[in-house]
C-alpha positions in Angstrom: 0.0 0.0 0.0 1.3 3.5 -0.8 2.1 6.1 1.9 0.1 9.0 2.7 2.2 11.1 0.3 2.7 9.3 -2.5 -1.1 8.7 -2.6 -1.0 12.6 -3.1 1.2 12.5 -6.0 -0.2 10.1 -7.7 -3.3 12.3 -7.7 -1.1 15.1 -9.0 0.1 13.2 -11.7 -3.3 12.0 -12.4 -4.9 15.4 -12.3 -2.4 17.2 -15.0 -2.8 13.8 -17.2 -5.8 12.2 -17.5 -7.7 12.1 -20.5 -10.9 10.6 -18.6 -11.4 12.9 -16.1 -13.8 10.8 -13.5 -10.4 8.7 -13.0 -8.5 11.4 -10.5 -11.8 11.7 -9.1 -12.2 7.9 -8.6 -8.6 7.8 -7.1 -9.2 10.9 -4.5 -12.4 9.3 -3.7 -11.8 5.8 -3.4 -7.7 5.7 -1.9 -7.2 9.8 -0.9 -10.1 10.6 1.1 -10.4 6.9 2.5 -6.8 7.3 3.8 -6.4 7.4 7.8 -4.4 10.2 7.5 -6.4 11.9 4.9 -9.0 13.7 7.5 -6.1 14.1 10.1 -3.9 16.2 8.0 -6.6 18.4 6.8 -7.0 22.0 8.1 -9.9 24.1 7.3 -8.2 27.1 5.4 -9.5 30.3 3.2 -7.8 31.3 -0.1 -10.3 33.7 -1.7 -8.6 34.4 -4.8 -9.2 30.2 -5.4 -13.3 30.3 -4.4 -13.8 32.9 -6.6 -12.0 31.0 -9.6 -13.9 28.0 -8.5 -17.2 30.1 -8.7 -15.9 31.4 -12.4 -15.5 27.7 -13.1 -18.7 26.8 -11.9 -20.4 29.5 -13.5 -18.3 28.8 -17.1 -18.7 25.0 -17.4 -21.7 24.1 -15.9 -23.7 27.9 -15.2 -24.6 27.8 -11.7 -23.6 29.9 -9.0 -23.4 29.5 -5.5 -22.4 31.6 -2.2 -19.3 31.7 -0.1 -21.2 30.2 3.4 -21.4 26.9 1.8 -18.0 26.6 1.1 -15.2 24.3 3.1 -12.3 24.5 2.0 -9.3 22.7 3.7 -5.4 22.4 2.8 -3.6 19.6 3.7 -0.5 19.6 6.2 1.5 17.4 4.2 1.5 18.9 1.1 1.2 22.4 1.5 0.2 22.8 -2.8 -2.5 20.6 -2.3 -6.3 22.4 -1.3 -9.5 20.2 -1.6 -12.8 20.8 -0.4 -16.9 20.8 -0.9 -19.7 23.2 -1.7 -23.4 22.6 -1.3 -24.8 24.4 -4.6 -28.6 24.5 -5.0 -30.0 21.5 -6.4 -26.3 20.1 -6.6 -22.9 19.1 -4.7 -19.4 20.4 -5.5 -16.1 18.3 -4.7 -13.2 19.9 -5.9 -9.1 19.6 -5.5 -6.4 22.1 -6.3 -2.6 21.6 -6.9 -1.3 25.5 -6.6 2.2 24.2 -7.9 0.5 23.3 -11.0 -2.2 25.7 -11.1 -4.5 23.4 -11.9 -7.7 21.9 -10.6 -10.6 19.5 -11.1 -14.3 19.9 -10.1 -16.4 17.2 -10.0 -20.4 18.1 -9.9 -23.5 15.7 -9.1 -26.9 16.8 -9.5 -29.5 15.9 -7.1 -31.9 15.2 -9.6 -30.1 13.0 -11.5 -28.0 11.7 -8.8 -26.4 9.0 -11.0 -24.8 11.6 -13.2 -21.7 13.4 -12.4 -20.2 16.4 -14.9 -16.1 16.9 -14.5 -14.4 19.6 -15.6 -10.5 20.0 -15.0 -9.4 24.7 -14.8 -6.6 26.2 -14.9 -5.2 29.7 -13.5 -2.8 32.0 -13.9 -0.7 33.8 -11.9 -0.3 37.8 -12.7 1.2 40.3 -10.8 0.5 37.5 -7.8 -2.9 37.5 -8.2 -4.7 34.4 -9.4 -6.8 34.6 -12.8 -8.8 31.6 -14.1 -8.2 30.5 -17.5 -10.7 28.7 -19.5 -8.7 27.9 -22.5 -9.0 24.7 -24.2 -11.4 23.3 -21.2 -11.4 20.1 -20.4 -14.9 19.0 -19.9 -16.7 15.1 -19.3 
């Protein structure tokens, strides 16, 4: 069984790679978040420039919106690039992940009325003049 990290860098890899994007998804779900370690090493953090480029991603790949107060948003210990967390968005559930050594991220999006269904869409950002911009070029979308 891998460790703790390299569980987190297989995600990584997975995340700037994957042509099906449900498969980083299956991996943080099914060996990340299961992890012992995985809620121990979590801390509840706030990066607004990130929640607002996950609102313009919401809003640009699948057109909903959704407030700040339903927003978690934790960072792990171990890997300080890594910043994952969950929204409640009306009629719908967020899960999302962020590498900020990359800059790039994955959303994964389940409707609650079509609960079988689940829309994935892999952002990227930019970094100018140290502020974070979200780039929707060439999205990837599934």
């Amino acid at each position: 069984m891998k460790n703790f990290s390299e569980l987190v860098a297989t995600l990584r890899q997975s995340v700037e790679s994957a042509s099906d994007l449900c498969d980083p998804f299956k991996f943080f779900m099914d060996d990340l978040a299961l992890h012992v370690d995985f809620v121990a090493k979590s801390k509840k953090t706030n990066n607004k420039q990130l929640m607002d480029i996950i609102k313009k991603a919401v809003k640009h790949y699948f057109n909903l919106s959704f407030g700040s107060h339903d927003f978690l948003m934790l960072k792990l210990d171990d890997d300080k690039t890594f910043i994952h967390g969950t929204c409640a968005i009306p009629g719908s559930m967020m899960v999302f992940f962020y590498y900020t050594d990359i800059q790039i991220g994955m959303i994964a999006l389940v409707n609650s009325s079509d609960p079988g269904m689940t829309h994935y869409c892999r952002f990227r950002t930019i970094a100018i003049n140290n502020k974070m911009t979200f780039h929707p070029g060439n999205p990837s979308i599934h």
